[in-house]
C-alpha positions as CSV (number, residue, x, y, z in Angstrom):
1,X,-192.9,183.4,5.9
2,X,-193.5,180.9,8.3
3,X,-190.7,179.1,10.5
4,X,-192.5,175.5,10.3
5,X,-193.3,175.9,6.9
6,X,-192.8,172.4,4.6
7,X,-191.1,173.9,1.5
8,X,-187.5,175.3,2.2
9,X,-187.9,178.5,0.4
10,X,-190.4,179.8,3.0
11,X,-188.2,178.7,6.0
12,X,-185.8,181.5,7.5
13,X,-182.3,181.5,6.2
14,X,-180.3,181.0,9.8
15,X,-181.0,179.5,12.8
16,X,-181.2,183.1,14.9
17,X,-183.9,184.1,12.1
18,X,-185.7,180.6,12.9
19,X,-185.9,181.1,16.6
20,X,-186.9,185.0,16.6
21,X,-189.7,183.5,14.4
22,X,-190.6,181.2,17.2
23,X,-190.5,183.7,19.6
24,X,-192.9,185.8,17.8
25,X,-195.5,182.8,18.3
26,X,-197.5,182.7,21.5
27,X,-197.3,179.1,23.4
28,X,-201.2,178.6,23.1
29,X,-200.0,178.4,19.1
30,X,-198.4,175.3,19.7
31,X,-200.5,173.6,22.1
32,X,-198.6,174.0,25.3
33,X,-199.1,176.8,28.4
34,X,-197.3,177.0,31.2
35,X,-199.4,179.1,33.6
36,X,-201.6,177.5,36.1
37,X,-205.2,178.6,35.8
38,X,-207.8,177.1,38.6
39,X,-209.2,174.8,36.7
40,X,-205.9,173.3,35.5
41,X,-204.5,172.9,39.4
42,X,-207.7,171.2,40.0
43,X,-207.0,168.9,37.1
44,X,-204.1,168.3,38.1
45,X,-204.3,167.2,42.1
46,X,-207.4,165.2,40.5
47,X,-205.4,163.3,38.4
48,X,-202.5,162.4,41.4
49,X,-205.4,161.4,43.7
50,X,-207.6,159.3,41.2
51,X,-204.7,157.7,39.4
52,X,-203.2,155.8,42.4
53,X,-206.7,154.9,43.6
54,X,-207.5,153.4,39.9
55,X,-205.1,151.8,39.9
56,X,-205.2,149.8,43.9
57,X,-208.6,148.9,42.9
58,X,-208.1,147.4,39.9
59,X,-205.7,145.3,41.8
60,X,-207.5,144.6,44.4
61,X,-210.2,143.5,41.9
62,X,-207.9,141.0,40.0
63,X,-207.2,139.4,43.3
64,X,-210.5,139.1,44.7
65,X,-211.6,137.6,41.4
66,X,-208.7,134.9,41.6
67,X,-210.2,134.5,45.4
68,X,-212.9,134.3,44.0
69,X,-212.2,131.4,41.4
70,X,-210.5,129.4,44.6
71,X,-207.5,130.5,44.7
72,X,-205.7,131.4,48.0
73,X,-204.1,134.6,48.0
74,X,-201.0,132.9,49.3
75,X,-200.9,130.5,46.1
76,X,-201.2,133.4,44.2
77,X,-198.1,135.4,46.0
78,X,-196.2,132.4,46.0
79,X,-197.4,132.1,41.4
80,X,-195.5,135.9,41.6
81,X,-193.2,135.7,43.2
82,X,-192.0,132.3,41.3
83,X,-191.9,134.2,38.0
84,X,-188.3,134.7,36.5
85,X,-188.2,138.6,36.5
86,X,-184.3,139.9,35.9
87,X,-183.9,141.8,38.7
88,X,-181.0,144.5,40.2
89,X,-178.3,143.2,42.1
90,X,-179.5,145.3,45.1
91,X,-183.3,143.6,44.3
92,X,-181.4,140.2,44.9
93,X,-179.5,140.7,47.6
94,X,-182.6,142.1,49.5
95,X,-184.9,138.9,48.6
96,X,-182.0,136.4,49.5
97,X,-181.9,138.2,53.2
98,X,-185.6,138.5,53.3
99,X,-185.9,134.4,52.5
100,X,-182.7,134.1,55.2
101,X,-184.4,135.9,57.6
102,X,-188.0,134.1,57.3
103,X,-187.9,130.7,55.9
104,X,-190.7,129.7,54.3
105,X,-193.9,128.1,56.1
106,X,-195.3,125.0,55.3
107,X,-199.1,124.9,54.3
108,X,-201.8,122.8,54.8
């Protein structure tokens, strides 16, 4: 008898028969473990520190290449920051006292 099993005959009868035949399963069965061995930890601060660094330099790439195409970086603030985003009410308010606070500069 097997809890997962496709054809309803070879299922358990109740629910409590179900989950004592889950319990009965070890976790690495299902693909999932919750202890922390050292090579998962490792994996694991790894992935926080190289995610956040991926991820800065492929911005930083994206805007050096528009640099690099002739673009100011200030054109290219001022191309995202025109884009129509919905945003919160709190987001608003914010960007309307930021824009109060420092008009905008004019450009050469």
């Amino acid at each position: 008898m097997s809890a997962l099993a496709k054809n309803p005959a070879e299922r358990p009868p109740s629910a409590a028969g179900f989950a004592s035949a889950l319990r009965a399963r070890s976790p690495k069965q299902f693909g999932f473990n919750f202890s922390m061995s050292g090579g998962s930890i490792f994996a694991q601060l790894l992935n926080v520190l190289v995610t956040p660094l991926t991820a800065i330099m492929a911005s930083l790439l994206y805007l050096k290449t528009r640099k690099a195409g002739g673009e100011s970086l200030i054109d290219a603030s001022d191309q995202f920051e025109a884009l129509d985003i919905p945003q919160s009410k709190w987001q608003a308010r914010m960007k309307t006292r930021w824009t109060n606070a420092h008009p905008p500069t004019t450009r050469h």
